[in-house]
C-alpha positions as a printed NumPy array, in Angstrom:
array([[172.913, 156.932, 173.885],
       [169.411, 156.892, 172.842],
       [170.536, 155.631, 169.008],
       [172.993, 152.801, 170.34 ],
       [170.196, 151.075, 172.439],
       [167.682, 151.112, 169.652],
       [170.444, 149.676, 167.018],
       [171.186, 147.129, 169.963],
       [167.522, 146.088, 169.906],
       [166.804, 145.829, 166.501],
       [169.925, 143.578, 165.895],
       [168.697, 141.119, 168.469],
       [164.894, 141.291, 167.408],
       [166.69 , 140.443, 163.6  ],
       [168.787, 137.437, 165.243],
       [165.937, 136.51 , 166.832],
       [163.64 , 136.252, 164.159],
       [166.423, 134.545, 162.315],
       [166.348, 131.785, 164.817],
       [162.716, 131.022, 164.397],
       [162.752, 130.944, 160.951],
       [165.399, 127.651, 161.327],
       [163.583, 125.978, 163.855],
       [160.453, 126.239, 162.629],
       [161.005, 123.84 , 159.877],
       [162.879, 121.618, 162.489],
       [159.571, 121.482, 165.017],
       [157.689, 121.015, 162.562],
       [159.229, 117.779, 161.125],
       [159.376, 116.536, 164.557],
       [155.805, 116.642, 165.039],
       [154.645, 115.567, 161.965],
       [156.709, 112.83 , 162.403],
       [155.667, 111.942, 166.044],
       [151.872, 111.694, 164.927],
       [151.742, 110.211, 161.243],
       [154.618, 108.043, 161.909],
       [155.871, 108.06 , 158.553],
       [158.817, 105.691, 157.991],
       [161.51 , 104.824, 155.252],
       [160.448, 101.571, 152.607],
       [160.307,  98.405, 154.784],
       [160.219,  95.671, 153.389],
       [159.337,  92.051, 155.159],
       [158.66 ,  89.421, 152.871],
       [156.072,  86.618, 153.709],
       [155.827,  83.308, 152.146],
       [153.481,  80.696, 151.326],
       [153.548,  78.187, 153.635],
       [156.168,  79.66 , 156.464],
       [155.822,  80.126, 160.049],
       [159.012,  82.088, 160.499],
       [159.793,  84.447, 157.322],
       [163.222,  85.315, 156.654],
       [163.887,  89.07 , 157.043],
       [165.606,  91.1  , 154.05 ],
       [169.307,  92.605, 155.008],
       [167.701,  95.99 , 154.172],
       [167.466,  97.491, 157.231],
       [164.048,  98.557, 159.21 ],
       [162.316, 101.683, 160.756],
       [162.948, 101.184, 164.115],
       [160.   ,  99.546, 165.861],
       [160.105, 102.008, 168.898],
       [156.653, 104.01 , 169.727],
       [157.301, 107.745, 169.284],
       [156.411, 110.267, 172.006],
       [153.159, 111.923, 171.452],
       [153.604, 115.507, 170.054],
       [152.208, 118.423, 170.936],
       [148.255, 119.099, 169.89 ],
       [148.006, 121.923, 167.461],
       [146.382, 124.613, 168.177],
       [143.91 , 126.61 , 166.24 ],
       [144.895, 130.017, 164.822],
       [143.492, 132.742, 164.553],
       [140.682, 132.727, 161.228],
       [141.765, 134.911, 159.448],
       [145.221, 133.008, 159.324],
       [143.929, 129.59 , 158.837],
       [140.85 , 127.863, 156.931],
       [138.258, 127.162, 159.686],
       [138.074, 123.482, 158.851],
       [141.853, 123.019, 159.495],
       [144.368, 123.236, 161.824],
       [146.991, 126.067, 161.879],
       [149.33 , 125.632, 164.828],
       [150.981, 128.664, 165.887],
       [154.213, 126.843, 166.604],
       [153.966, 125.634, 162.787],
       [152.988, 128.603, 161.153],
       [153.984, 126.82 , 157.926],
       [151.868, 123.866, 157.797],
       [148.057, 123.462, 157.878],
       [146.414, 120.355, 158.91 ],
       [143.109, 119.349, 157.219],
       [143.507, 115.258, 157.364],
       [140.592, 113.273, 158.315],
       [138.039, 115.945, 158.304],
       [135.537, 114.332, 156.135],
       [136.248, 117.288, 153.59 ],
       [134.864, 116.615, 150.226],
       [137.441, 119.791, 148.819],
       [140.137, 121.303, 148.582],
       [140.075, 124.483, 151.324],
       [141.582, 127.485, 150.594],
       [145.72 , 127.423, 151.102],
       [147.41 , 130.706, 152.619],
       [150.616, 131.659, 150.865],
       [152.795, 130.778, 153.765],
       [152.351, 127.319, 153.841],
       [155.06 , 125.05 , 153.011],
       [153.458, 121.717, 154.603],
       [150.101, 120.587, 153.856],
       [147.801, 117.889, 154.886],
       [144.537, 116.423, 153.069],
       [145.021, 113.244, 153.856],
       [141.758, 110.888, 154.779],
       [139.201, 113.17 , 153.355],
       [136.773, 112.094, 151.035],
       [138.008, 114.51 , 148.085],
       [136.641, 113.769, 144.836],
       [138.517, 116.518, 142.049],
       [141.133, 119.402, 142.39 ],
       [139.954, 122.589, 140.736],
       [142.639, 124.561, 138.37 ],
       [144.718, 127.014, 140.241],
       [143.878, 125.245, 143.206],
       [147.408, 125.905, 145.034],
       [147.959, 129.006, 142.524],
       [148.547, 130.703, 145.54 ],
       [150.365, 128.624, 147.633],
       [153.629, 128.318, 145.678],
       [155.971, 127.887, 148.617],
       [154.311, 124.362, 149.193],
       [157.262, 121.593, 149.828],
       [155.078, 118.739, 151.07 ],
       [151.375, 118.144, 149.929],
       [149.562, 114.929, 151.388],
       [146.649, 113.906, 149.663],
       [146.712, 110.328, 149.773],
       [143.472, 108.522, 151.397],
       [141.295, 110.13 , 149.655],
       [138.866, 110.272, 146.078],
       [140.592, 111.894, 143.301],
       [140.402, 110.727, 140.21 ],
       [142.544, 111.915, 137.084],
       [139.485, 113.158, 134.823],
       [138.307, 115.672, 137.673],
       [141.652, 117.221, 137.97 ],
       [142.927, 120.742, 136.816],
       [145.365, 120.277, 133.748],
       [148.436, 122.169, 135.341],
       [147.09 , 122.154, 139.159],
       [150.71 , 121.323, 140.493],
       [152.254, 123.68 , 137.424],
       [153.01 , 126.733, 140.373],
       [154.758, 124.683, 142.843],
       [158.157, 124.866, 141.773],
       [159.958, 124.407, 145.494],
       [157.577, 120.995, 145.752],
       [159.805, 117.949, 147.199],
       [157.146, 115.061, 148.375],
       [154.074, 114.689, 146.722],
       [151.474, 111.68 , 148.15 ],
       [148.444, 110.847, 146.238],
       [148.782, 107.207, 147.265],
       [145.553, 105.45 , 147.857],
       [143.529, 107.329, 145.166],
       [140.983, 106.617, 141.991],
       [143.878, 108.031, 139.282],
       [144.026, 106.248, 136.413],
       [147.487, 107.776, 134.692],
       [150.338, 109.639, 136.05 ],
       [149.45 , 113.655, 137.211],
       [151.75 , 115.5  , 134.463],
       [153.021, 118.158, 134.157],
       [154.788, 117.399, 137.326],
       [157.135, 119.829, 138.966],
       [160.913, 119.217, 138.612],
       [161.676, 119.942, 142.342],
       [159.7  , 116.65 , 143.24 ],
       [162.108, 114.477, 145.378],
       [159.453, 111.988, 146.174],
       [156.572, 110.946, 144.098],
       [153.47 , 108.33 , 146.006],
       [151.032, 106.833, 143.462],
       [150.7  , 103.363, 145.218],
       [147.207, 102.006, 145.147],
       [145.574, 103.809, 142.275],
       [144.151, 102.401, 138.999],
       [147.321, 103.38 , 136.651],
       [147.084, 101.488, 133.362],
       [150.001, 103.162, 131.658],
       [153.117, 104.885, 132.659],
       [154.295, 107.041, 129.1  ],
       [157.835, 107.269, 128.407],
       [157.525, 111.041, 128.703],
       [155.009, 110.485, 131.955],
       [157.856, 111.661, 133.999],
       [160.032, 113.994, 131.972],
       [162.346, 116.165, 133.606],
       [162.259, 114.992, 136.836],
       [165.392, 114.987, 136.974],
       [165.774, 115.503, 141.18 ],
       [163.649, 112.739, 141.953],
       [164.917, 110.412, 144.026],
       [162.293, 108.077, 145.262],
       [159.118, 106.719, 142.943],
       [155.942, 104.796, 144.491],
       [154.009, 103.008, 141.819],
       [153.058,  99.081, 143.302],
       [149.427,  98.418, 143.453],
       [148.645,  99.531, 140.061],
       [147.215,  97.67 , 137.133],
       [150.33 ,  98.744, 135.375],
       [150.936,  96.737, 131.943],
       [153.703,  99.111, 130.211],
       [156.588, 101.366, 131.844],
       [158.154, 102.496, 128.289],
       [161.078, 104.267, 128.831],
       [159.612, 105.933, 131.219],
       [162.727, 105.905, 134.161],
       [165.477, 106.408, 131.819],
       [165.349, 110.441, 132.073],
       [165.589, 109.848, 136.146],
       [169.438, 110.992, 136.918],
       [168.418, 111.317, 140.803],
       [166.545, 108.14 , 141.328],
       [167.434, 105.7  , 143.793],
       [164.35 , 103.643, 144.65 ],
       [161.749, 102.596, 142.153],
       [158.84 , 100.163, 143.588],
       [156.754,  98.498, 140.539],
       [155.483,  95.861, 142.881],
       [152.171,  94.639, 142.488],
       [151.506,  95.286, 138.938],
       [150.771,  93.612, 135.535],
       [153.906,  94.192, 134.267],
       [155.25 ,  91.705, 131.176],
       [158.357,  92.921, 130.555],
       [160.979,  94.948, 132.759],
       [161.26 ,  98.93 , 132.195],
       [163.466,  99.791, 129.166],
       [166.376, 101.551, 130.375],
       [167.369, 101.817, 134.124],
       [168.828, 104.724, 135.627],
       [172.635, 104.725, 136.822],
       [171.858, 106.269, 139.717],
       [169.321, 103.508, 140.859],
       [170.097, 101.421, 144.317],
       [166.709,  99.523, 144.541],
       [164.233,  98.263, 142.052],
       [161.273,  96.094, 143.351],
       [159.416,  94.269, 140.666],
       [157.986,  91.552, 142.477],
       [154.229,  90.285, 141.878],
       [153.882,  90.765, 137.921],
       [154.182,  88.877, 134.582],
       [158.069,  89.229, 133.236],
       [159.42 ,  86.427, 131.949],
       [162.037,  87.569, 130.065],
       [165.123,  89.878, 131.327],
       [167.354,  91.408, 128.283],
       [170.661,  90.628, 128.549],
       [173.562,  92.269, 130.71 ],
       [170.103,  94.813, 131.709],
       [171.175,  95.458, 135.462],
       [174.953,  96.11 , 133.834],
       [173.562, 100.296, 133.562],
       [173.27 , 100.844, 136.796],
       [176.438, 100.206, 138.68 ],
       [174.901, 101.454, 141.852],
       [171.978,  99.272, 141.682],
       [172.015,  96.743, 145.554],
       [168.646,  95.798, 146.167],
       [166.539,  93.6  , 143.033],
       [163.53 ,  91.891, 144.026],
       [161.375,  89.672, 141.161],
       [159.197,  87.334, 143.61 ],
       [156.388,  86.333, 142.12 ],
       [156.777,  86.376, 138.327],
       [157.061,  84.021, 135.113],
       [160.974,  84.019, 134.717],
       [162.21 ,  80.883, 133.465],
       [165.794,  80.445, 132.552],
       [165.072,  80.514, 129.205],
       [164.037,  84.111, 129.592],
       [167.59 ,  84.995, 131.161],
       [171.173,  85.33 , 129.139],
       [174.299,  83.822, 131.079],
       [175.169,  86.954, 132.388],
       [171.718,  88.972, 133.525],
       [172.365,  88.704, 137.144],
       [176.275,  88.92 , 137.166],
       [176.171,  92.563, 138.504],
       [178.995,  93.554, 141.153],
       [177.38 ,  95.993, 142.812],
       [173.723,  93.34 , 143.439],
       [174.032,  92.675, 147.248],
       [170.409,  90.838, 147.077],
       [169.039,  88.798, 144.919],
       [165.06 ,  87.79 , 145.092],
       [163.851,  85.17 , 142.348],
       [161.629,  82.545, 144.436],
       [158.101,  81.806, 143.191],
       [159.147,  81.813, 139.51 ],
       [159.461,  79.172, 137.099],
       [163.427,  78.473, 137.018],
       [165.021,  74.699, 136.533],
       [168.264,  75.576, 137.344],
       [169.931,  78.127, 139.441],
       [171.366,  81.522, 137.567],
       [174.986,  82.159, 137.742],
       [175.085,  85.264, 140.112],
       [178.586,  87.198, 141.012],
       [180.358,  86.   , 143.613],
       [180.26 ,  89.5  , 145.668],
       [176.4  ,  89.036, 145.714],
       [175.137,  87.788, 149.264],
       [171.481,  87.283, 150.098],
       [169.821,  84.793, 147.374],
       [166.479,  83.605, 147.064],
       [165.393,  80.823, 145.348],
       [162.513,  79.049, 146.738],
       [159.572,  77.942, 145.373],
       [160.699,  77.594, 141.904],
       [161.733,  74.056, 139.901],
       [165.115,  73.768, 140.225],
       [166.417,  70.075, 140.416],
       [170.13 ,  70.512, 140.596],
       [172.834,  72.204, 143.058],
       [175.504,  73.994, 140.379],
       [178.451,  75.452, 142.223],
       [179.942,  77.224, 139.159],
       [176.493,  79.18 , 139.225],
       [178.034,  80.889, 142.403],
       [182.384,  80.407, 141.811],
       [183.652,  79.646, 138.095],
       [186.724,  78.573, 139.697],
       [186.643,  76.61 , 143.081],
       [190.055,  77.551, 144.998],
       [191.16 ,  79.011, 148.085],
       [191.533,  82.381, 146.538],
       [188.171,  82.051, 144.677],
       [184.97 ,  81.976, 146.759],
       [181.775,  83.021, 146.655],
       [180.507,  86.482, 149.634],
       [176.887,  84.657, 149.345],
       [175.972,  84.455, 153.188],
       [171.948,  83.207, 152.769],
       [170.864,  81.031, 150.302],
       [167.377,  80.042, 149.945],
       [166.444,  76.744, 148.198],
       [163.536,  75.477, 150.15 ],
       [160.387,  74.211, 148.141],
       [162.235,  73.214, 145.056],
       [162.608,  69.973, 143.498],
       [166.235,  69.263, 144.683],
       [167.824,  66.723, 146.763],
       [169.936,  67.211, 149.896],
       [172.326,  65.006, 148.85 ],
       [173.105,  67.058, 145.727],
       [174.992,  69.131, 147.029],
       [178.879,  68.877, 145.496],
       [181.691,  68.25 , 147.875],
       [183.065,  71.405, 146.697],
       [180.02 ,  73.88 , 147.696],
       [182.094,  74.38 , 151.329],
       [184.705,  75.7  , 149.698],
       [183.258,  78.214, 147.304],
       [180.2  ,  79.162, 149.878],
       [182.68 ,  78.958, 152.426],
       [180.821,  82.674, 154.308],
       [177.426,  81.075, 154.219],
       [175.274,  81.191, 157.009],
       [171.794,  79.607, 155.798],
       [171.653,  77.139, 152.939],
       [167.815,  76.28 , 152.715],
       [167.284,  72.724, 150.822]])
């Protein structure tokens, strides 16, 4: 009798232990998500000039305010650096952000979820998470670190790392070697020159890339490796030509606030997935595009306005956000939208954006009804 109650015991004190194992990781998403607030890519653009901006179709965080979480508690010292956080509730993640740290505190094996963010951290030593190689998330964004006072391989251990933020930052090139776990990589806000073509080699699970606010003048090659990728942001940089080579797996591609002028022909035609293509803000003139650049089936929207275009691009008829202002265009062309006007043949384009352009009302042909017969906003 004695043996069945102890095997009894030790079976529940296994399922139990199973059971905090799986919602550990779930609390502690929860509350890291409660306090930093960390949302998906939103995207509201503002114009020159505008009182009311249009919002993209892409849609939103929700607005909501999040409960407040539960404060952490501190662990016991030996379990935790003293100028961190360990909650025991968390026992995988450590929280060191905005502690006026100037390094990088020692990191326990056990973590999986770490936090440096909004320190005043200046260099990352070699072997600096040598010993922490379970690590999934590591924030270090908000902080000092520059690329000439960082260890060679310092991220060379972590091969279960997924999200990686070193946003807001003094690096001036791309931390390689990176591990091929990453999921999502932050570099927004740095000083990046130069992206390498093999910058980013064999990240093949990656999924997500962060690169606007750069000084970026040359992306190479440097996405074409990228099987997983579905969002690439190149915003904000002095880009003069588009990336050679986009991945087929690729949904959005922000390029807005650079130099291009020129787009190769049938270029979006690679990546069949491809929704979301924003260009605001550049030198594109239609002498730069080829008849059939933005005739892509899968291109939901389409942002062009603040370029340098005279007449509108022909765009596929299943394509339905489109905007145009601010450029020079000085004619309404309805076969840029249906190459054959009929009751079968119509264009899906439901906004259409041709505000602060150098085109009449009147010019619109008696036939635009017909093709743009599901529009909801035409902006002359």
């Amino acid at each position: 009798m004695c043996w069945v109650t102890i095997l009894i015991m030790a079976g529940l004190c296994g399922a139990s232990l199973g059971q905090y194992n799986e919602e550990e990781d779930l609390a502690w998403l929860q509350y890291y998500m409660r306090q930093s607030r960390v949302s998906s890519y939103n995207y509201v653009p503002y114009y020159e000039d505008e009182n009311t901006p249009y919002v993209y179709s892409y849609p939103a965080a929700p607005d909501t305010e999040p409960e407040p979480g539960p404060e952490p508690q501190q662990a016991p010292s030996w379990q935790c650096p003293q100028e961190c956080d360990c909650p025991p509730n968390f026992s995988s993640a450590m929280y060191c952000d905005t502690r006026n740290l100037r390094y990088l505190p020692f990191v326990p094996s056990r973590m999986k979820y770490v936090y440096f963010q909004n320190n005043h951290i200046t260099a990352i030593q070699e072997g600096a998470f040598d010993n922490a190689t379970e690590l999934e998330w590591l924030a270090l964004h908000n902080n000092q670190i520059s690329s000439d006072k960082m260890g060679k391989r310092v991220f060379g251990k972590l091969k279960r790392l997924e999200r990686l933020y070193m946003n807001n930052n003094n690096l001036t090139k791309v931390p390689s070697p990176l591990p091929r776990s990453l999921r999502e990589l932050h570099l927004s806000y740095n000083q990046i020159s130069k992206v390498p073509s093999n910058a980013l080699e064999g990240l093949e699970n990656l999924t997500a890339l962060y690169l606007s606010h750069n000084f970026i003048f040359e992306m190479g090659a440097s996405l074409k490796g990228l099987k997983s990728l579905i969002l690439a942001d190149l915003s904000y940089n002095h880009l003069r030509k588009v990336p050679d080579g986009l991945p087929v797996s690729l949904e959005q591609l922000y390029l807005e606030y650079n130099y291009i002028n020129t787009i190769p022909d049938e270029y979006f035609q690679v990546s069949p997935r491809l929704l979301y293509v924003r260009m605001s803000h550049n030198s594109l003139t239609n002498q730069g595009l080829s008849t059939n650049t933005f005739n892509s089936s899968s291109i939901l929207e389409l942002d062009l306005s603040y370029n340098r275009l005279q007449k509108i691009p022909r765009v596929n008829t299943n394509l339905e956000n489109l905007y145009l202002q601010g450029n020079q265009i000085n004619e309404f062309s309805i076969s840029s939208f249906c190459s054959v006007v009929d009751v079968m043949n119509y264009s899906r384009l439901q906004v259409l954006r041709l505000d602060g352009n150098e085109i009449k009302r009147n010019a619109v042909p008696p036939d635009a009804p017909l093709c743009l017969r599901r529009a909801t906003v035409i902006e002359i």
